[in-house]
C-alpha positions in Angstrom: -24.1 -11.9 14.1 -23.7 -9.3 16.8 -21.5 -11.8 18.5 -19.7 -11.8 15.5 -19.4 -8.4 15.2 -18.2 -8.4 18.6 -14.9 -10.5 18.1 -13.7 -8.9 15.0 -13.6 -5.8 17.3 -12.0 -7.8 20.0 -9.4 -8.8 17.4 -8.9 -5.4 16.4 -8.5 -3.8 19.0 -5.7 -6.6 20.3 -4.1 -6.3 16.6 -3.7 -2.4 16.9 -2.4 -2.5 20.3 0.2 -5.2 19.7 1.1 -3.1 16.9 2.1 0.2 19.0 3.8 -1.7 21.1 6.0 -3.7 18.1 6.5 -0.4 16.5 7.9 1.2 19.7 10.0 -1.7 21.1 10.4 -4.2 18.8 9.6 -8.3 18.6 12.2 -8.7 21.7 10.9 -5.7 24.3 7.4 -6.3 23.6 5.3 -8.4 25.9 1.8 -10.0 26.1 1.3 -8.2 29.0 1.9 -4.6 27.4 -0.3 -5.7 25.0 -3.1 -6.3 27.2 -2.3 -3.3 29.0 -2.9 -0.8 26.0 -6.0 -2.8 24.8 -7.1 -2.9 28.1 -8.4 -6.7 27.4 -8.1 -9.5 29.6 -5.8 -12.4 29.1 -8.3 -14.9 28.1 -9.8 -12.7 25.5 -6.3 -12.2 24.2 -5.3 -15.9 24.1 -9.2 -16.5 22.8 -7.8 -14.8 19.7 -3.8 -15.9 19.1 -1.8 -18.5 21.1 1.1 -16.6 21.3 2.9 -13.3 21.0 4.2 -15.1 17.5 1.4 -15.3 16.8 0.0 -11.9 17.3 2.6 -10.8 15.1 2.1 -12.6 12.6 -1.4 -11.1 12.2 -0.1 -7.8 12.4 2.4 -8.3 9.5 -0.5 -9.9 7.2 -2.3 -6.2 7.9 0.2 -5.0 5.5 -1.1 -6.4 2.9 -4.8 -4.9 3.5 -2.5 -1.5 2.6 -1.1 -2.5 -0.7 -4.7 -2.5 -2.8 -3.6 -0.8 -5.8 -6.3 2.6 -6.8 -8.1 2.4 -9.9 -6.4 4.2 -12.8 -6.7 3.0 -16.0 -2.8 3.7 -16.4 -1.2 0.5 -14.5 1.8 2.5 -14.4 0.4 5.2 -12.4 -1.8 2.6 -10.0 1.9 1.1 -9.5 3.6 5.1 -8.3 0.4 5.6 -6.7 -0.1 2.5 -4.5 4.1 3.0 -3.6 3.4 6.5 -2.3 0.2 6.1 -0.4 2.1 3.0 1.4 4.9 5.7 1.9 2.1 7.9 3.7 0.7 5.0 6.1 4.3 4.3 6.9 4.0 8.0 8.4 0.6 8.1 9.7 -0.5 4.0 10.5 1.2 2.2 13.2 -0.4 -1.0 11.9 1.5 -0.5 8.6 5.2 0.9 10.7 4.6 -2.5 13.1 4.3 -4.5 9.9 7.0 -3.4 8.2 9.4 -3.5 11.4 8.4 -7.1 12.2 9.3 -7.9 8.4 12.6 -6.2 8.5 14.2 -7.0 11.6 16.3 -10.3 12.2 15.8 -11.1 15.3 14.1 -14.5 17.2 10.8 -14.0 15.3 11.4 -14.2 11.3 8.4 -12.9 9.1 7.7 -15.9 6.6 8.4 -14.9 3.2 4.7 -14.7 2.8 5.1 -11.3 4.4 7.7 -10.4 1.2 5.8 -12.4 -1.3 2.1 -10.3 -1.2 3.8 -7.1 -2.0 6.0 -8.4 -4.5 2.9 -9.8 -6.0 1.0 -6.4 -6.2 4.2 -4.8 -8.0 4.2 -8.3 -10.7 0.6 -7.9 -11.4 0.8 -4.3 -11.7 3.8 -4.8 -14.2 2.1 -7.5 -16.1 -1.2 -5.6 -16.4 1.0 -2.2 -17.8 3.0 -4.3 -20.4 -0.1 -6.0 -21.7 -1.3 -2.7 -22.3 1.7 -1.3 -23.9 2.8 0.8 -21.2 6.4 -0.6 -20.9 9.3 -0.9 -22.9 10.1 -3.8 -24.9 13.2 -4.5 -23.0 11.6 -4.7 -19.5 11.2 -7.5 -17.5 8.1 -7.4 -15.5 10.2 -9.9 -12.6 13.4 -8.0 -13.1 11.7 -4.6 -11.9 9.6 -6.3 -9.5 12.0 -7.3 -7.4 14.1 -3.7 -8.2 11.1 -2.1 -7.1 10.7 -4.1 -4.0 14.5 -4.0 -2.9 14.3 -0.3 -3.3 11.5 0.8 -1.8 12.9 -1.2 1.7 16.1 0.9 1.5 14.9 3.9 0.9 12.1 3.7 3.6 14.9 2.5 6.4 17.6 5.2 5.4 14.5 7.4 5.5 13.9 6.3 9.1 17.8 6.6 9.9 17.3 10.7 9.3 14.2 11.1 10.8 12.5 8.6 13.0 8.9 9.5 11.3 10.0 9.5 8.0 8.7 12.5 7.1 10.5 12.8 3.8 9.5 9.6 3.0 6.7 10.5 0.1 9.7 12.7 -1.5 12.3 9.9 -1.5 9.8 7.3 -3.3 8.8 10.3 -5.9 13.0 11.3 -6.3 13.2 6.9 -6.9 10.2 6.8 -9.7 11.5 9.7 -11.4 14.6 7.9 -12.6 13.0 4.6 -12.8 10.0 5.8 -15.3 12.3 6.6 -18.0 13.9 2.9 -18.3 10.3 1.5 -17.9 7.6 3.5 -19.9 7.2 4.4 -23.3 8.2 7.7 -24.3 4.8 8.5 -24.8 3.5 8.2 -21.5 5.8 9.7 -19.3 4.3 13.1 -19.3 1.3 11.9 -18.6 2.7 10.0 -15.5 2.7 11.9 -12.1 4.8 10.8 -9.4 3.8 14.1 -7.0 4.9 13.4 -3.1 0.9 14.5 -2.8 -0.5 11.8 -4.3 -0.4 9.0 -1.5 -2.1 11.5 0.4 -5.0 12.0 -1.7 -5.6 8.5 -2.7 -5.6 7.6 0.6 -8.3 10.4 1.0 -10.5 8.8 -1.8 -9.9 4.8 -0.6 -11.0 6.1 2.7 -14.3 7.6 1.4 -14.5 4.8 -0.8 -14.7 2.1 2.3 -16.6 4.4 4.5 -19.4 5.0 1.9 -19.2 0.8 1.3 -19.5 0.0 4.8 -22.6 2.6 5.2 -24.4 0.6 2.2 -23.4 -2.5 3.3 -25.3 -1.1 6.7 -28.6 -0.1 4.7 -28.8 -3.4 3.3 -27.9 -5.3 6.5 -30.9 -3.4 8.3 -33.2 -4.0 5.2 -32.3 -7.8 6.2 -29.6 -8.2 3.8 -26.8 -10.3 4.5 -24.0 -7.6 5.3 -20.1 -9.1 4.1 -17.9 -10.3 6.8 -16.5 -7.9 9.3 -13.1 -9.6 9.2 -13.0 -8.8 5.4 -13.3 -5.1 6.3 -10.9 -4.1 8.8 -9.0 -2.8 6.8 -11.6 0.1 6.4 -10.4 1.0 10.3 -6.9 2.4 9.4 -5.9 5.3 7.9 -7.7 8.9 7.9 -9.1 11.6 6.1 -5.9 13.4 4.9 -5.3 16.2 2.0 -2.5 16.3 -0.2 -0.8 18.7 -2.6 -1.8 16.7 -5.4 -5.3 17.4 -6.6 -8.2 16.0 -8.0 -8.1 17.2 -11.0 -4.0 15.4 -11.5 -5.6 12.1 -10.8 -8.3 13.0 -13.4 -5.7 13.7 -15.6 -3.8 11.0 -15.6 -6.5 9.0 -15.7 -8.0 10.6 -18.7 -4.5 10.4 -20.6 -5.2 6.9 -20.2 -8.3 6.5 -22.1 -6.0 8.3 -25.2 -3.5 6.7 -24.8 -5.8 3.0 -24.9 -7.1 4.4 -27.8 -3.9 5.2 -30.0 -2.5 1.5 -29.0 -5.8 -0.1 -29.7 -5.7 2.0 -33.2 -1.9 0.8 -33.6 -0.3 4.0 -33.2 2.0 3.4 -30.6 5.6 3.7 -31.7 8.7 2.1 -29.6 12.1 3.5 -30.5 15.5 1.4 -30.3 16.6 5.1 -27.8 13.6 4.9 -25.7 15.8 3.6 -22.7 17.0 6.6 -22.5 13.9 8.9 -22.8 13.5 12.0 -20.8 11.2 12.0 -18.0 9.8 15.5 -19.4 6.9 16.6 -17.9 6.9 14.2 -15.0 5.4 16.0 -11.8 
């Protein structure tokens, strides 16, 4: 076990090093050697790990994916705005997530499979399917259609983003300017006040998926020294990136939201829920 333990570091600490050096020079300028320089590793216990620079980064773009778990909320809607604005944030704060998404977008002599496209486009489906099966959308959306709306858009807007300013600092605001004219053609007229797409809010569920992991791994460490049997390590590393941030969203928003969702189950369930012809066309009222 400790030997284990000892190679999902090893692994780490080559993936985050290989990742600050994608994110500063690219597929072409980096090197293996640059990369063993930062992690401060030898060559063996690199090449123990990946074959190749390829494949180091293809390991770093499959991180991305450990940064697209949606946060609970009841309203799918909102765990859709909410996971698209805390990957906003670690685009500003995780070099893991900035090497991941570079090594996706550029077109140079190493090509991301489309695996790299496909995971995030599944989060935004599922998220989609989830909301329409509880009567969050519109009866003229197309859970595919926006998927791939969503997906398309959210790339532009985070490169012209990092045309202005390098560390995308507006970022959050951008993705919250792009769900505000998207909610209205997607959610019921009902909802959309209740629906919060606050430049804060990647922040603070950042905050809380943080806690979250920290308090699971300290559990999973009380059981593993009462002899439990402790989950992988590899399954975990995810837990390593990101940090305890604030955001100008509060607690008390996401509680909310989250409680507009139990009423808003209950009126759909009770067969309330009323769809107008003009709902395509619904103001976005309310919407933070």
């Amino acid at each position: 076990m400790a030997r284990q333990a000892r190679a999902v570091r090893t692994r780490r600490t080559i993936l985050e090093a290989a990742a600050a050096v994608f994110d500063e020079l690219g597929y072409e300028g980096a090197s293996t050697t640059e990369i063993l320089a930062r992690s401060g590793l030898t060559r063996g216990a690199l090449y123990f790990h990946f074959p190749s620079k390829e494949a180091i980064a293809d390991a770093v773009v499959e991180l991305q994916n450990e940064a697209l778990v949606p946060p609970e909320n009841k309203v799918r809607l909102q765990s859709l705005i909410d996971v698209s604005l805390a990957f906003a944030e670690r685009l500003r704060s995780d070099v893991v997530v900035r090497a991941a998404v570079r090594l996706s977008v550029e077109q140079v002599s190493y090509k991301a499979s489309s695996a790299a496209y496909r995971g995030p486009a599944d989060v935004i489906e599922n998220l989609l399917l989830r909301a329409r099966d509880e009567g969050e959308l519109l009866p003229s959306v197309e859970p595919q259609e926006v998927t791939q709306l969503i997906q398309g858009a959210f790339i532009g807007t985070q490169l012209l983003s990092q045309v202005y300013d390098p560390d995308r600092l507006d970022l959050p605001e951008r993705i919250a300017t792009l769900w505000k004219y998207l909610l209205p053609s997607l959610a019921i007229p009902g909802l959309l006040p209740h629906l919060s797409a606050d430049p804060g809010r990647g922040r603070l569920v950042l905050e809380r998926q943080t806690t979250r992991a920290a308090e699971d791994d300290s559990d999973e460490g009380d059981d593993a020294d009462e002899g439990g049997v402790p989950d992988d390590a590899a399954a975990r590393e995810h837990s390593a990136y990101g940090g305890g941030v604030t955001g100008s969203a509060t607690g008390d928003e996401i509680q909310g939201v989250e409680g507009a969702a139990t009423n808003h189950e209950v009126r759909r369930r009770a067969g309330h829920r009323t769809v107008r012809a003009g709902a395509l066309a619904a103001p976005a009222a309310g919407m933070r």
